[in-house]
Backbone as CSV, one residue per row, in Angstrom:
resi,resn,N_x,N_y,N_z,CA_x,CA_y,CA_z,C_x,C_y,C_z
1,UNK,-40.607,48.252,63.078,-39.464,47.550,63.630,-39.506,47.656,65.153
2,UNK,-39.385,46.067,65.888,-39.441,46.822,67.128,-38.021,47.105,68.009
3,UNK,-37.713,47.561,68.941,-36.640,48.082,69.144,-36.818,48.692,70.867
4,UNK,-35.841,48.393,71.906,-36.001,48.713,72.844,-35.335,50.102,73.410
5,UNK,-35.102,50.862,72.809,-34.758,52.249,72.222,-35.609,53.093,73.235
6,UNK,-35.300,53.741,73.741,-35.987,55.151,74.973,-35.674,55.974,74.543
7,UNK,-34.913,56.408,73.196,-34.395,57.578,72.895,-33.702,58.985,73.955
8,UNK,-32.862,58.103,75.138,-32.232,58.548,75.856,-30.671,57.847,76.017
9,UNK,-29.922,58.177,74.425,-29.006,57.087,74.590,-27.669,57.948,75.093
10,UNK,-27.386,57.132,76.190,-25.864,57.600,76.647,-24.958,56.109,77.140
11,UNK,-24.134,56.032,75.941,-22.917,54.687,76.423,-22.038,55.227,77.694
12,UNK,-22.091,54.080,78.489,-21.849,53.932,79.786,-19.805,53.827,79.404
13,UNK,-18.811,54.635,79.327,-17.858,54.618,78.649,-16.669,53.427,79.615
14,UNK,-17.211,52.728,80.457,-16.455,51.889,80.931,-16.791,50.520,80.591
15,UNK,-18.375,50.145,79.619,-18.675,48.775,79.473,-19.698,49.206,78.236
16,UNK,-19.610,50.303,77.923,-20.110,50.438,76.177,-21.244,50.058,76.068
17,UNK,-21.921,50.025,77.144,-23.644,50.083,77.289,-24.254,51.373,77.409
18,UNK,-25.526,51.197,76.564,-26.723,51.923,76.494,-26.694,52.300,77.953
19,UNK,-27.079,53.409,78.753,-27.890,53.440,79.457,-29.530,54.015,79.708
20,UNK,-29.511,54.039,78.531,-31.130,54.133,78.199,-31.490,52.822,78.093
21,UNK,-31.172,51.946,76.871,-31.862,50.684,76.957,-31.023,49.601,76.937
22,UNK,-29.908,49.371,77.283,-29.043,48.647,78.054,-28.660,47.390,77.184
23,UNK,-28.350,48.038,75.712,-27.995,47.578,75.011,-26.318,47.882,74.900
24,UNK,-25.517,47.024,73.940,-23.866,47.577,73.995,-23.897,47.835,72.791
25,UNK,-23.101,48.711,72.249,-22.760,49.225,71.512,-22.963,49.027,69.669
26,UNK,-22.092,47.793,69.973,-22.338,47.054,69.224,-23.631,46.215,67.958
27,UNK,-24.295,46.093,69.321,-25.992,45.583,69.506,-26.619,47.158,68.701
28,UNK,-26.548,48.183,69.024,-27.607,49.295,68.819,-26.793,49.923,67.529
29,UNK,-25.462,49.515,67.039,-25.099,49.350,65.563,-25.440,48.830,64.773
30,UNK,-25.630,47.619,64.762,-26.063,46.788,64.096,-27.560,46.281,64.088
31,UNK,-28.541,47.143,64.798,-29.428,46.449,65.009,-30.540,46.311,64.052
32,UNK,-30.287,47.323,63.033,-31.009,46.934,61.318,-30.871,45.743,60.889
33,UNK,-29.660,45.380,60.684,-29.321,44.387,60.231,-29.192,42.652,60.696
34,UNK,-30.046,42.653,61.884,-30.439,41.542,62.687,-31.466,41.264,62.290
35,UNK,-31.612,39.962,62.444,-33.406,39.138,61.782,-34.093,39.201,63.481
36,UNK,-35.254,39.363,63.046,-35.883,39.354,63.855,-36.027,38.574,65.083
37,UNK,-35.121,37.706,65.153,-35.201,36.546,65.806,-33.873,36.892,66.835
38,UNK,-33.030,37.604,66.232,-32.112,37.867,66.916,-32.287,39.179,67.741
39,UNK,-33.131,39.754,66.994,-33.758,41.276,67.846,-34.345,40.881,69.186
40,UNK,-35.390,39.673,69.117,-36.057,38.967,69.927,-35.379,38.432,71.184
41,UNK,-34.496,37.678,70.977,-33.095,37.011,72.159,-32.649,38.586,72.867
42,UNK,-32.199,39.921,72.223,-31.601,40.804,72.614,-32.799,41.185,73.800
43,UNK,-33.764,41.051,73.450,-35.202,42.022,73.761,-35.485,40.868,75.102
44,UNK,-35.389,40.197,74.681,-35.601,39.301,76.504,-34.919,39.443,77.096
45,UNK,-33.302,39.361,76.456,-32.505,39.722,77.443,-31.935,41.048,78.511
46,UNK,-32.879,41.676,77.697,-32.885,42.872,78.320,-34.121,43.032,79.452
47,UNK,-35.263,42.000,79.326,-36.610,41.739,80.172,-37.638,41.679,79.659
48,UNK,-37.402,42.356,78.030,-38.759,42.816,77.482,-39.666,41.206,77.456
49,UNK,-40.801,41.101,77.581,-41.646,39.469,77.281,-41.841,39.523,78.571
50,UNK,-40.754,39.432,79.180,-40.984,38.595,80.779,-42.306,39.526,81.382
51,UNK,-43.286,38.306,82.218,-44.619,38.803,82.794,-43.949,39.355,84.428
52,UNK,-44.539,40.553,84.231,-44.717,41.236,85.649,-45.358,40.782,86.926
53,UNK,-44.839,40.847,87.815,-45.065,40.554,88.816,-46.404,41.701,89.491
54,UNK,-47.254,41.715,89.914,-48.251,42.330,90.006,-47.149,43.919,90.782
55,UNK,-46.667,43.353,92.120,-46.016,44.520,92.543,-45.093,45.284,91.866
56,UNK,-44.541,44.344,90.367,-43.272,45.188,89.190,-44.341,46.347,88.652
57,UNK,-45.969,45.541,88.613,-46.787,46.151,87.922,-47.005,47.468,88.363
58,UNK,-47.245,47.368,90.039,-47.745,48.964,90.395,-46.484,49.574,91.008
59,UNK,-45.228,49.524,91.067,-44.031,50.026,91.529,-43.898,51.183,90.394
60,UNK,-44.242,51.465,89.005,-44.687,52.738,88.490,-45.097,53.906,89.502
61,UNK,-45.932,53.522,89.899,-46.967,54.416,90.816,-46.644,55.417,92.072
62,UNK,-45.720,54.356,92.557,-44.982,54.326,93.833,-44.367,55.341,93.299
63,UNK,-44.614,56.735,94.239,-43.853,57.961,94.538,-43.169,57.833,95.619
64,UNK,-43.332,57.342,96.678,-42.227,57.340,98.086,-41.078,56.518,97.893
């Protein structure tokens, strides 16, 4: 199953978002029970798909 999950979940208690993976509440309740298609819409909307920009690419790296 895929799932944008960091297993660092703490709801943000003023807007009921993930701040691990910046999902709401709601969304990371229910998210068994979504077809895949709807997992998919959540998962872009969060960035996942979208192509990196070469500098998104090496900004990992970047210690300073």
């Amino acid at each position: 199953m895929i799932t944008p999950c960091v297993g660092k979940c703490k709801l943000n208690t003023e807007t009921a978002v993930c701040k691990g993976c910046g999902r709401t509440y709601e969304e990371i309740q229910d998210w068994t029970g979504f077809t895949e298609e709807q997992q998919m819409k959540i998962m872009r909307r969060l960035g996942y798909g979208r192509r990196k920009t070469r500098e998104e690419r090496l900004r990992r790296y970047d210690r300073g």
